[in-house]
N, C-alpha and C positions, 0 to 999 in steps of 0.2 A: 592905706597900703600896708602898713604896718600891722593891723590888727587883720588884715584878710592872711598876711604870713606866720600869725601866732597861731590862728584859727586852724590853719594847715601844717603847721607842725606840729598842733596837739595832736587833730587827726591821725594823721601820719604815725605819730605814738601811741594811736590806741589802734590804728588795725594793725601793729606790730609787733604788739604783746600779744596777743592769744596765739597766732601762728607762731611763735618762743615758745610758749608754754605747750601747745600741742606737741612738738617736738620733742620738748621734755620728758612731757607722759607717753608718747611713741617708743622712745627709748627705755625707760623704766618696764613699760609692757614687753618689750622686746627680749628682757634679761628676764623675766618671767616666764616667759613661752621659752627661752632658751633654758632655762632652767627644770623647766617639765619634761621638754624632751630629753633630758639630760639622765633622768630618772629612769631606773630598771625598774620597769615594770613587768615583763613578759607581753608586751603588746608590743605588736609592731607598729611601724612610724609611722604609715599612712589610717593607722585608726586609732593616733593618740587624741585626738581634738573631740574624738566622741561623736554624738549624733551627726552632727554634718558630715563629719568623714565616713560615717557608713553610709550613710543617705546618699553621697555622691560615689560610692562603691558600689553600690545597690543600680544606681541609678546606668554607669559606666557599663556593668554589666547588662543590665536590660537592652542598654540601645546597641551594644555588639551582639548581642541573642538577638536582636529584631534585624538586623543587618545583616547576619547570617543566612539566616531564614529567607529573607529576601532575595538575597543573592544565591542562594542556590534555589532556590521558585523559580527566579529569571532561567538559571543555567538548565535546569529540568523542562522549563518552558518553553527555549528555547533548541535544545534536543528533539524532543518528540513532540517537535509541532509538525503539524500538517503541511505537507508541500503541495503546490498549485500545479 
């Protein structure tokens, strides 16, 4: 009984060091990316991160031009359709 409760306290202490230590490094990232935005650049905030953040600007834009376009198809389509 005894050595099933050591067995399970080591356990127990080793899946709860790395979730510690992630935390750790969460924060330390965290004062890093606070520290870049932090910096004048002449770039604006939502395209400090670089590739990704244009990539989902790029992206953002496409699917409101495609929604657009759509929506007014429908609204033209639905004007000068043919009545029965």
């Amino acid at each position: 009984m005894m050595s099933k409760m050591l067995a399970l306290h080591a356990i127990s202490k080793q899946a709860t060091k790395p979730v510690f230590q992630q935390t750790i490094i969460k924060r330390f990232l965290k004062k890093e990316v606070q520290q870049r935005y932090a910096q004048d650049e002449n770039i604006p905030v939502h395209l400090k991160r670089g590739f990704s953040d244009k990539a989902l600007l790029f992206l953002t834009a496409a699917l409101t031009a495609v929604g657009v376009v759509s929506g007014m198809y429908t609204l033209i389509g639905m004007a000068f359709s043919s009545k029965k």
